[in-house]
C-alpha positions in Angstrom: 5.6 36.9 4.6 6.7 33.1 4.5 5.9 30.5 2.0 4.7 27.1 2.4 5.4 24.0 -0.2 2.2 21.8 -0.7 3.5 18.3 -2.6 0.1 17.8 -4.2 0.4 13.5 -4.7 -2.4 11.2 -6.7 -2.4 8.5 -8.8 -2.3 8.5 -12.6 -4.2 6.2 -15.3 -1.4 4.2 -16.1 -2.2 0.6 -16.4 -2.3 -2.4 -15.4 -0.5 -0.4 -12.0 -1.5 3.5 -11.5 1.5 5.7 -10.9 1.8 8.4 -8.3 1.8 11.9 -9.7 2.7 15.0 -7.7 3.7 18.7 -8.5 4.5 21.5 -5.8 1.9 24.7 -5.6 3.8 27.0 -3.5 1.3 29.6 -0.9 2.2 31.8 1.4 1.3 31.5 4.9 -1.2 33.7 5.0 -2.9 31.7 3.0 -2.3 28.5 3.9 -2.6 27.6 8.4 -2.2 23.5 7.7 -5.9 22.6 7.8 -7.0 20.4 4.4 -9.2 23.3 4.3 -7.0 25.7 3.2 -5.4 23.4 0.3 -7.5 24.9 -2.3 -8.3 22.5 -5.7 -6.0 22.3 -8.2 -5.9 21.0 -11.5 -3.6 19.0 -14.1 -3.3 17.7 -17.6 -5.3 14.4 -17.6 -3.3 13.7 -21.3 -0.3 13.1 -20.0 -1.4 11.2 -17.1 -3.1 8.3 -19.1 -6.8 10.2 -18.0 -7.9 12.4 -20.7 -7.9 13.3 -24.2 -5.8 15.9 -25.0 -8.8 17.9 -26.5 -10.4 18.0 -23.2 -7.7 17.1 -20.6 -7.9 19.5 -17.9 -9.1 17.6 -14.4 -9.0 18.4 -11.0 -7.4 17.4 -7.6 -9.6 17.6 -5.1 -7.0 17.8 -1.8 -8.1 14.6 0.8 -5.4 14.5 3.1 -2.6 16.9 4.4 0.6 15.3 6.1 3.6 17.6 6.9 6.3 16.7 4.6 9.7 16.0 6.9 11.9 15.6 3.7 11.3 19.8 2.8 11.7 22.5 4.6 7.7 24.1 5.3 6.3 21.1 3.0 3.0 18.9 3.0 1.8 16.4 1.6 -1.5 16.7 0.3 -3.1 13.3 -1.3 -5.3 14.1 -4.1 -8.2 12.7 -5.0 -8.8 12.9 -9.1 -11.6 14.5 -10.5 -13.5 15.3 -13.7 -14.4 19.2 -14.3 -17.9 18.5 -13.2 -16.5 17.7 -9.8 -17.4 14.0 -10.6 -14.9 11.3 -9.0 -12.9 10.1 -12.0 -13.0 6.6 -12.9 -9.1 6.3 -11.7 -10.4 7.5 -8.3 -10.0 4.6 -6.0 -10.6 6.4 -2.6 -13.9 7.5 -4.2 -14.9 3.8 -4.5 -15.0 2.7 -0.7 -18.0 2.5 1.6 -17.0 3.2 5.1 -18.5 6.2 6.8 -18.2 5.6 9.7 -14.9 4.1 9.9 -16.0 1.0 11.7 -13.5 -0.5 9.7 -10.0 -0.5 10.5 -7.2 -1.9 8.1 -3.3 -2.8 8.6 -1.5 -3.1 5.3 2.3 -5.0 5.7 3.7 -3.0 2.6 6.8 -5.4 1.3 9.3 -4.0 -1.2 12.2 -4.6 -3.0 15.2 -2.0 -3.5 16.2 -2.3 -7.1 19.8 -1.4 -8.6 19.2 0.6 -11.3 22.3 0.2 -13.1 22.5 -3.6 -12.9 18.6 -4.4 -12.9 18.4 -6.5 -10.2 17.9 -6.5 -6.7 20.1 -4.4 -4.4 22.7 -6.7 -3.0 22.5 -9.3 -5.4 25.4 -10.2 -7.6 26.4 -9.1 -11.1 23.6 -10.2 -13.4 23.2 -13.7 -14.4 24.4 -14.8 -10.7 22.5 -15.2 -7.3 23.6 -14.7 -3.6 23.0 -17.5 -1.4 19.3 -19.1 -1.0 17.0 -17.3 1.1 16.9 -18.2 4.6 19.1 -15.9 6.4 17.8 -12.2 5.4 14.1 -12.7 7.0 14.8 -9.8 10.0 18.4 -10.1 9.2 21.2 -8.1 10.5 24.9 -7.2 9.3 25.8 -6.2 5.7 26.2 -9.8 4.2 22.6 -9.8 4.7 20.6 -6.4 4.9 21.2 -4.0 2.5 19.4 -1.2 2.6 18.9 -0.4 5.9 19.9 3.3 5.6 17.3 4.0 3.2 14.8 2.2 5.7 15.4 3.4 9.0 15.2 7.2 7.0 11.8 6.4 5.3 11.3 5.1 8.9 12.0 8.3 10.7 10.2 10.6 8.0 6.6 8.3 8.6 7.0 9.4 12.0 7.7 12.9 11.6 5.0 13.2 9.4 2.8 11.2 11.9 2.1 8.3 9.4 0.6 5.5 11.9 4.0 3.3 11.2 3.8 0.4 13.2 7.4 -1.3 12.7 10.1 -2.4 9.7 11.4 -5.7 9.1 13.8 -7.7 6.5 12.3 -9.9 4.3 13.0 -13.5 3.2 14.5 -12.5 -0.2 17.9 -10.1 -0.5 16.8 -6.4 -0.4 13.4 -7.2 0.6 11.8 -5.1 3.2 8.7 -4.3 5.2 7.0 -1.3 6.7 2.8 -1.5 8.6 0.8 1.3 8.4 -2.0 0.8 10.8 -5.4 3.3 10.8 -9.2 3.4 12.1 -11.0 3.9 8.8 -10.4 3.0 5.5 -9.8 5.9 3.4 -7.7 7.3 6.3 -6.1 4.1 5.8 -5.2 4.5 2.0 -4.3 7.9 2.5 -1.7 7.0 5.3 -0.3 4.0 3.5 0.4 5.9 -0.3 1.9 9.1 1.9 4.4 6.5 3.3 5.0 5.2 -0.5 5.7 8.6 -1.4 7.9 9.1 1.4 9.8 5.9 0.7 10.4 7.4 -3.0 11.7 10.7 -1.6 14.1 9.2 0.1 15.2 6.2 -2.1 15.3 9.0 -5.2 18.3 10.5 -3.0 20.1 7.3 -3.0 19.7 6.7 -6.7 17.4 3.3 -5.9 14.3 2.5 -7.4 11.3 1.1 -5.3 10.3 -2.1 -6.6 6.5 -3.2 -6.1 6.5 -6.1 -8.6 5.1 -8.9 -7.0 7.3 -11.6 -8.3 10.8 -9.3 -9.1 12.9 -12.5 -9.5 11.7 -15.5 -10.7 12.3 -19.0 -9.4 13.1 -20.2 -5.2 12.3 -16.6 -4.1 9.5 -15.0 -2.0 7.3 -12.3 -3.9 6.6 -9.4 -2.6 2.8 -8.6 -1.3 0.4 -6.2 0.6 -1.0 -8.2 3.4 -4.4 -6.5 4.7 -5.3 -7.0 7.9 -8.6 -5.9 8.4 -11.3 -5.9 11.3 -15.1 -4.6 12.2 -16.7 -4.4 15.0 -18.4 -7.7 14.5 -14.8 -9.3 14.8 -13.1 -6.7 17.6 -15.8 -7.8 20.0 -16.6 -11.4 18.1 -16.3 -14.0 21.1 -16.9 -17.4 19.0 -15.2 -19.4 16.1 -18.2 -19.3 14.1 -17.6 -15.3 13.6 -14.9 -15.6 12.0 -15.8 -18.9 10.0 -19.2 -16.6 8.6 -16.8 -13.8 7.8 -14.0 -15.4 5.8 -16.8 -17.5 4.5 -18.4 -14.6 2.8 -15.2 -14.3 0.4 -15.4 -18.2 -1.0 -18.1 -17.1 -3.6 -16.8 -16.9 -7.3 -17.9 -13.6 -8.0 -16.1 -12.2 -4.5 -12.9 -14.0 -5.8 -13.2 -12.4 -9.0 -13.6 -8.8 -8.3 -10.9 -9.6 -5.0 -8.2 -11.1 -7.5 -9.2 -8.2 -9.9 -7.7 -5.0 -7.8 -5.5 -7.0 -5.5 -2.4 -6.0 -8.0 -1.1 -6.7 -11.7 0.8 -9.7 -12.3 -0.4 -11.4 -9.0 -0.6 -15.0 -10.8 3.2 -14.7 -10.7 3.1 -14.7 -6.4 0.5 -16.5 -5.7 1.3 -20.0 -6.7 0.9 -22.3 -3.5 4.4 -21.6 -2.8 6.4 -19.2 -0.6 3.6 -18.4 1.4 0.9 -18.3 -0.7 -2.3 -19.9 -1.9 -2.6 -20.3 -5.3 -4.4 -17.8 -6.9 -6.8 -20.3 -8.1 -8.2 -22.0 -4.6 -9.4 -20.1 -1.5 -8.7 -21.3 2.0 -8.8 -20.2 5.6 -6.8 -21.3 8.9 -5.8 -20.4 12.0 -1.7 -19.2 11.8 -1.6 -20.2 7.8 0.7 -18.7 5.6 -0.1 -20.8 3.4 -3.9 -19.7 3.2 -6.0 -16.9 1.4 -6.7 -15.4 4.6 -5.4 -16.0 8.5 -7.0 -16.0 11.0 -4.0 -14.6 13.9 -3.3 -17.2 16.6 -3.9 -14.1 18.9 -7.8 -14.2 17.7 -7.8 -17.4 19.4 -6.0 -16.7 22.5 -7.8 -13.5 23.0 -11.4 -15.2 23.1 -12.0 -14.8 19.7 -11.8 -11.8 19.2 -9.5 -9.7 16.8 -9.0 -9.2 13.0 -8.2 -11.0 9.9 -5.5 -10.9 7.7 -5.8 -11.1 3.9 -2.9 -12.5 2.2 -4.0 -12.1 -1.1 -3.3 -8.6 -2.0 0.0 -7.6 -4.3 2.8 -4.8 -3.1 1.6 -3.2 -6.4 -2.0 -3.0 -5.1 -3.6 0.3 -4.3 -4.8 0.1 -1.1 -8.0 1.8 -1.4 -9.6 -0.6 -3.9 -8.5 -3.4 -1.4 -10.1 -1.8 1.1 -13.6 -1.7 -1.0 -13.6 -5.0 -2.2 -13.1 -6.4 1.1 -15.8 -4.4 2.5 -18.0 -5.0 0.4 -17.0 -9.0 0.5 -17.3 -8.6 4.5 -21.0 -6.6 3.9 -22.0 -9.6 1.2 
């Protein structure tokens, strides 16, 4: 009888950023014929997770999502959703939050990165501490080992996504030293989510092996350097079949109000104030703004929008690498549904 591995993956109650979690339940394949259904619930002590008492701690993950794990031999993934013993979502429970049965929308995340040295707390690549390597400028979509370091771990984390049929869309450099980019693409948003935190976990597997830590900081190093974000590129049906200006104007109108901003800025990732200055491609975090092809703006409306007829999606620039992507995904539905 052979055994199956089922990486059970959710996120904790630390704060201000929630944590992945995971622990293996081993089955045996008998048991267990890869369908979600046959991930039976599991549960875990909430106390040391930042989401119980320790008088009362046990909770429960309810499996959501089952991805074969490439980086074990007979392994899934299985994202988790937390939730109290009365089968209640628990208040940590993002996915829980969004309003999208019937997957009309669809969502793009551009997941940046940083890989951090460990041992010298700083950026892989860059100098000894206290020193820089040269401005930014040549390591956006850079090639050659002055300039992209990395690139093993990458193209790995690349080739797992794939195996484990995570919608990956394509990598790139990014304008600071040992700054990178993956986009997970997916028709729904909790399918979405669940896509773009199996590739996170993925990209820890593989960076554990190397010894490098995954940074998600938005600003990792102060001064003349790009911060690191979550771009969410988002659409409906309204904007896929669209056909006017105005559209999209009424849509990305619908996020100007105060109280939209608010709750936007309030789950779009700790420490975001420290990106979203007005420089480096950014708004500041205290004005909102729409154009066509603007990095500088809140959100941007693609130049392929316009040269398709209008028709298209809309990219959030907002959101922080640190974000979790379902409680994006909410607020800007419910912004989009205001």
């Amino acid at each position: 009888m052979g055994k199956v591995k089922l990486e059970y993956v959710w996120l904790d109650g630390s704060e201000p950023t929630q944590q992945m979690r995971s622990k293996t339940k081993v089955l045996d394949t008998r048991k267990f014929k890869g369908k979600l259904k046959d991930a039976p619930v599991w549960s875990f002590d909430g106390s040391s997770t930042n989401q119980a008492k320790g008088g009362s701690s046990d909770l429960l993950l309810k499996p959501a999502r089952i991805f074969t794990d490439p980086s074990r031999r007979d392994g899934f993934i299985v994202i988790c959703e937390v939730m109290n013993a009365d089968g209640t979502p628990h208040i940590t429970n993002g996915r829980a939050t969004i309003d999208d049965d019937d997957n009309d929308f669809w969502f793009g995340f551009e997941q940046e990165y940083v890989f951090w040295d460990i041992e010298h707390h700083s950026p892989l690549g860059f100098p000894a501490a206290g020193y820089y390597p040269a401005p930014q400028g040549p390591y956006y979509c850079s090639v050659g080992a002055e300039y992209a370091v990395g690139r093993e771990i990458v193209e790995e984390h690349m080739d797992h996504c794939i195996d484990a049929d995570i919608n990956i869309e394509g990598i790139n450099a990014e304008v600071m030293k040992g700054q990178w980019e993956y986009q997970v693409f997916a028709k729904g948003a909790k399918e979405a989510g669940d896509q773009l935190w199996a590739a996170r976990y993925l990209m820890e597997k593989v960076a554990e092996k190397y010894g490098v830590r995954v940074n998600l900081h938005p600003k990792p190093v102060k001064g003349d350097w790009n911060g690191s974000g979550m771009h969410a590129n988002f659409s409906n049906s309204r904007l896929r079949k669209g056909g006017s200006k105005k559209v999209f104007e009424e849509i990305c109108e619908k996020f100007r109000p105060k109280d939209r901003i608010k709750e936007a800025i309030s789950v779009y990732g700790a420490d975001n104030e420290q990106r979203l200055t007005g420089l480096h491609e950014t708004q500041s975090i205290k004005k909102f703004s729409y154009g066509v092809s603007d990095r500088g703006a809140s959100i941007r409306i693609p130049i392929a929008v316009v040269e398709n007829k209008w028709k298209g999606w809309l990219e959030d620039r907002r959101p922080a690498s640190n974000a979790d992507p379902y409680k994006v995904a909410a607020s800007i539905i419910r912004s989009v549904k205001s």
